[in-house]
C-alpha positions, 0 to 999 in steps of 0.5 A, spaced: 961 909 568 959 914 573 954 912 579 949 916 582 949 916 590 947 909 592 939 909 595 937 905 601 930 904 598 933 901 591 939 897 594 944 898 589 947 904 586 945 905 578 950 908 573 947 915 570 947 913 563 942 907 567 938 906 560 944 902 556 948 900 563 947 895 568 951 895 575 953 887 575 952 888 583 945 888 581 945 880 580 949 878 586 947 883 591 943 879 597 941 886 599 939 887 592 935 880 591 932 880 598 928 887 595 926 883 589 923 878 593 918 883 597 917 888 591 916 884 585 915 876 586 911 877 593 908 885 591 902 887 586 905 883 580 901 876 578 906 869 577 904 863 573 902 857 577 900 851 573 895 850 567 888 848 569 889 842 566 893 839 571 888 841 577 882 839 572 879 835 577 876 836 585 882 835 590 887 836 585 893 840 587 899 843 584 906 845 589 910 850 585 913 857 588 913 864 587 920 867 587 923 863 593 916 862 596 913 855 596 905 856 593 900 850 592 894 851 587 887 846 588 881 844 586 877 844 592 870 841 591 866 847 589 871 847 582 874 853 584 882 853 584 884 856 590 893 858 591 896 858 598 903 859 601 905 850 601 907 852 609 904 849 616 902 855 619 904 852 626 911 851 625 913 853 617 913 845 615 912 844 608 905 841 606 905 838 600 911 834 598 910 831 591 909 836 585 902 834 584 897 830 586 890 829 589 887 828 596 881 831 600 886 834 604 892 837 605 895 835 612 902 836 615 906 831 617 910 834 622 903 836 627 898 833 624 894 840 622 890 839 616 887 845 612 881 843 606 882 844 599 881 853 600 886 853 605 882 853 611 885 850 618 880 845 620 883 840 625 889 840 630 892 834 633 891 834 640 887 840 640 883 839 647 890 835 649 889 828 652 885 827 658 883 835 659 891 835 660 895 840 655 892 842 649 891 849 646 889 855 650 882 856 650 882 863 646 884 859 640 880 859 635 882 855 628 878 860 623 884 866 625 889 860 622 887 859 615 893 859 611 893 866 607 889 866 600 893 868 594 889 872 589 888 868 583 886 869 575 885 864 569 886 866 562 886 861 557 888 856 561 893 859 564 892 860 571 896 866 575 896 868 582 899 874 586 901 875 594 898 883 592 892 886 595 892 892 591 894 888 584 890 890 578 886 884 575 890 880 570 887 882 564 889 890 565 896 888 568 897 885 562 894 888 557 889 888 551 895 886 546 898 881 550 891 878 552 890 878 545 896 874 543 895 869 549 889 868 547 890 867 540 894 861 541 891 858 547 884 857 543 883 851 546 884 846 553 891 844 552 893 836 552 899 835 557 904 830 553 909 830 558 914 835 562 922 837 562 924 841 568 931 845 567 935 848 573 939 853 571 944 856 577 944 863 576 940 871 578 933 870 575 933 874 572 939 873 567 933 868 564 928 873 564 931 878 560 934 872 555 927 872 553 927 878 551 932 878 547 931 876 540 939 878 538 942 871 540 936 867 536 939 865 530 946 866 532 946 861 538 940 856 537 942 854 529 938 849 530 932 854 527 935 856 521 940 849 520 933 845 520 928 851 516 924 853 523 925 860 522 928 863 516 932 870 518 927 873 512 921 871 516 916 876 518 915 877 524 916 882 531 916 884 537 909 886 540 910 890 548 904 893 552 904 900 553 907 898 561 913 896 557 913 890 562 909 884 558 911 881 551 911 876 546 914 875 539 911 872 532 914 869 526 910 869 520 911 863 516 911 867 507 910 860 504 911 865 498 917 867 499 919 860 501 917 857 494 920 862 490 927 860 494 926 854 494 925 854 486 931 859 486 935 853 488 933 849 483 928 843 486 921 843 488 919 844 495 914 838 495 920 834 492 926 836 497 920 834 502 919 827 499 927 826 498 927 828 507 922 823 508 925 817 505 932 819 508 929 819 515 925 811 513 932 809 511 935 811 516 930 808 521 930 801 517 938 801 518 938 803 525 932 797 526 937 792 523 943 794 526 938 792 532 936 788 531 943 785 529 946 787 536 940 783 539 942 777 535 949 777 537 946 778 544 942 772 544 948 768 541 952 770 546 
């Protein structure tokens, strides 16, 4: 594998046949990630923040991250949804602490300075100090430290921020065929029914790809196939904008086919369904005997 000169402007030098090789360095490269902090998670591209849902009401917050920037998303007063970087302009401290909640302002522990529900700074500790001693300079003014507004976009639900000035608006950054698929499946308010967070110790964009990458699924999550969620007969496909940059993937499920195989088998769907349903009751009436049978011997002793 040949490389062509290395660029400062791209940090990691790239193999000439760049569209089915990738230098390895690309993943652990500081330089490299550093450059993918500016350009991508704080350039003209949109992140996910949060479901409107989580911030439904005024004075509800959500603290989340861009890249490795931290980032909280409001509710103020007015019912708008407003995002800013989750760091005290004074000295950097981290404003909010737990992941979500709901307050009428938002005040660094650490000073004391207090931002409303837009970001706007509007009280520092001490400002006058005490007894016309100390204080701040008297060419301070609180409106040049408001913390810096991120743009922000809904769509069905979702809601996207970016740090870039110059990015296009959500919707043409995404494009007509993924909007559409978005909008397809996010026809109504979603209900949260709980929350699972994984921490996976790797490049970032190792996940990324994963997501792209439909040649694994019926080979490592078997579970699909084991348990009839998918079926590798499925129609289906991969829909990508004309950017190249934004996806989704579909599968259709062909009752059809899926009868006439399940008639090639020799038994009925609906009777295969049935005989399912009274093996799981069983098994749930044994699991609750034994039980309660552990909680008798618990009792006695």
């Amino acid at each position: 594998m040949s490389e062509l000169g290395a660029d400062p402007m791209r940090g990691v030098p790239w193999p000439s046949n760049g569209l089915s090789e990738v230098p390895f360095r690309l993943y652990t490269d500081p330089e490299q990630y550093r450059l993918e902090q500016e350009r991508i998670f704080k350039g003209p591209t949109w992140s996910f923040l949060c479901l409107a849902t989580e911030i439904a009401n005024p004075g509800d917050y959500v603290a989340t991250t861009i890249g490795e920037t931290a980032v909280i998303v409001t509710r103020d007063a007015e019912g708008r949804i407003n995002a800013f970087p989750n760091r005290c302009v004074h000295r950097g401290n981290l404003l909010c602490v737990e992941r979500q909640g709901s307050v009428k302002e938002i005040k660094c522990i650490y000073h004391g300075w207090t931002y409303d529900l837009t970001g706007k700074l509007t009280g520092v500790a001490f400002e006058r100090g005490v007894k016309r001693q100390g204080g701040m300079p008297p060419e301070f003014r609180k409106d040049e430290h408001d913390l810096a507004p991120l743009k922000v976009a809904e769509l069905a639900g979702l809601v996207f921020g970016s740090f870039g000035s110059d990015t296009p608006d959500l919707e043409s950054y995404l494009g007509p065929q993924v909007v559409g698929g978005i909008k397809r499946v996010l026809n109504r308010r979603a209900h949260i029914l709980g929350r699972s967070t994984q921490v996976l110790p790797n490049n970032w964009k190792l996940y990324f790809e994963n997501t792209k990458d439909t040649y694994h699924a019926s080979i490592l999550h078997l579970f699909l196939t084991t348990f009839r969620i998918n079926r590798l007969s499925m129609p289906g496909g991969i829909h990508i904008d004309e950017s190249g940059g934004h996806h989704f993937s579909q599968a259709k499920l062909d009752y059809a086919a899926e009868d006439a195989d399940y008639s090639a088998r020799g038994y009925a769907r609906t009777a295969t369904s049935a005989w399912r349903m009274r093996r799981l009751s069983n098994r749930s009436t044994s699991m609750a005997t034994a039980s309660q049978c552990r909680s008798l011997r618990s009792f006695r002793a």
